[in-house]
LODO-485031 format. One record per residue: chain; residue number from 0; residue in one letter; y, z, x of N, C-alpha, C in turn. Coordinates in Angstrom, 1 decimal, m for minus. Layout:
N
ATOM  cadena  num  residuo  n.v  n.w  n.u  ca.v  ca.w  ca.u  c.v  c.w  c.u
ATOM  A  NUM  A  Y  Z  X  Y  Z  X  Y  Z  X;
...
//
This chain:
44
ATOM  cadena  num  residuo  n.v  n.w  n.u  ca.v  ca.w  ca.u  c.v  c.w  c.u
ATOM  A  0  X  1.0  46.7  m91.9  2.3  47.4  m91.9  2.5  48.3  m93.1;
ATOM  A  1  X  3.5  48.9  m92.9  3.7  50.0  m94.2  4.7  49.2  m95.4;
ATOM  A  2  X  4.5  50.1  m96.8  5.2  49.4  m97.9  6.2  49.7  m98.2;
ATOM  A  3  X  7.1  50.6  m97.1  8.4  50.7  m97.5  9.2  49.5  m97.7;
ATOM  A  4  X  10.4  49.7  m99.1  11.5  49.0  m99.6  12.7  49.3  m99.1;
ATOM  A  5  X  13.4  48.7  m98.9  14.8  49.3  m98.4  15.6  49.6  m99.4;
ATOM  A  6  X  16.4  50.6  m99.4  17.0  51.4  m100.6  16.1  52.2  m101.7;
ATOM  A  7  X  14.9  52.5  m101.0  13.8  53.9  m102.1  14.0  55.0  m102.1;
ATOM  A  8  X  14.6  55.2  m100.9  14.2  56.8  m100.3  15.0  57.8  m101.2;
ATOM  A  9  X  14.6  59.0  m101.1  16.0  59.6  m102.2  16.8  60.2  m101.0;
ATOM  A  10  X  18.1  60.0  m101.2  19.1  60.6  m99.9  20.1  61.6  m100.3;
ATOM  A  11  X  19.4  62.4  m101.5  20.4  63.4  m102.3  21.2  64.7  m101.4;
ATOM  A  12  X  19.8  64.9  m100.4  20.0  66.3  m99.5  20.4  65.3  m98.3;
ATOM  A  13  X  20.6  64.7  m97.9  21.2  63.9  m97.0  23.3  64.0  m97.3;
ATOM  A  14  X  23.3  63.5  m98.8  24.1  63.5  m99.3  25.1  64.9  m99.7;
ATOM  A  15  X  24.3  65.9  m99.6  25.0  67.2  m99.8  25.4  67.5  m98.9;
ATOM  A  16  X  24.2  67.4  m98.0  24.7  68.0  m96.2  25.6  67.0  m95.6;
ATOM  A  17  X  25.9  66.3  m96.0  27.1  65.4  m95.1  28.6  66.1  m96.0;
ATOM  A  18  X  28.3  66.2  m97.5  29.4  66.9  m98.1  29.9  68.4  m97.4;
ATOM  A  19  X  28.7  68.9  m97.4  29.1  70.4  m97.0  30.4  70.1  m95.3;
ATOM  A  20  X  29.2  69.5  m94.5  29.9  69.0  m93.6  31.5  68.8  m93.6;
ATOM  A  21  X  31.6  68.4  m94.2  32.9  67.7  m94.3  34.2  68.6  m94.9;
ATOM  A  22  X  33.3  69.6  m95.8  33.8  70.7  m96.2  34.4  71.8  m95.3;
ATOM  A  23  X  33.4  71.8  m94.2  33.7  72.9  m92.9  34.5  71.9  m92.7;
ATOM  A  24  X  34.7  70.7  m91.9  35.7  70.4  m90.9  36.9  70.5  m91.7;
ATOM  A  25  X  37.4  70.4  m93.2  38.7  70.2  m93.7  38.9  71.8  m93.5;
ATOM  A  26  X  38.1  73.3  m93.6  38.1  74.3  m93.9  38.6  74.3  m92.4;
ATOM  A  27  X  38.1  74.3  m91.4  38.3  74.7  m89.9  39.4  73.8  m89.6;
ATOM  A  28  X  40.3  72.6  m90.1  41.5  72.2  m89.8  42.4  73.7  m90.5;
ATOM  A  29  X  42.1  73.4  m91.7  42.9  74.3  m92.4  43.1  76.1  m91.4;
ATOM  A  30  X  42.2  76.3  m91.3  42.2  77.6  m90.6  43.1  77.6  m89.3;
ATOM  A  31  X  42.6  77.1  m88.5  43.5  76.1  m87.3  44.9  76.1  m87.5;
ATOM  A  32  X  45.1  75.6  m88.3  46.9  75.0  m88.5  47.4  76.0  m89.3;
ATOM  A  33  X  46.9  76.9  m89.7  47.2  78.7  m89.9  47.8  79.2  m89.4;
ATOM  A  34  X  46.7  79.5  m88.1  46.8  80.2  m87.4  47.6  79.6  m86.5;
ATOM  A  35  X  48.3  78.5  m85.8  49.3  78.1  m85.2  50.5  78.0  m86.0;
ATOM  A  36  X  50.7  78.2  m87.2  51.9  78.1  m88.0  51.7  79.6  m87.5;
ATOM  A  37  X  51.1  80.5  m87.9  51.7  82.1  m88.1  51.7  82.6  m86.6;
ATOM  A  38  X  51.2  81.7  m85.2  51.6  82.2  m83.9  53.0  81.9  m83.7;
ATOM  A  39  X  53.3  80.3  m84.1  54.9  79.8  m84.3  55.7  81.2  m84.7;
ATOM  A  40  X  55.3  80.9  m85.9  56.4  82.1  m86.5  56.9  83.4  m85.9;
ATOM  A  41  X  55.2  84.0  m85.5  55.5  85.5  m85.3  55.8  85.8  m83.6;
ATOM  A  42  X  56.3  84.7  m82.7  55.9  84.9  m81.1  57.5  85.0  m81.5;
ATOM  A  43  X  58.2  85.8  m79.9  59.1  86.3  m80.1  59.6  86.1  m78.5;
//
């Protein structure tokens, strides 16, 4: 069998890309709820 350990691996770029991720979704709420505040406002 193989000699993998559990907890070796490095998970640093695992760990960024799940950051970045999370970055868009808070960015794309934010943009979202913009753009429905300023249709609220400006519909007539």
């Amino acid at each position: 069998m193989s000699d993998h350990k559990h907890g070796s691996m490095d998970i640093a770029d695992q760990e960024k890309t799940y950051d970045g991720f999370l970055k868009l979704g808070k960015w794309t709420a934010y943009i979202c709820i913009g753009v429905l505040v300023f249709l609220a406002i400006t519909s007539t």
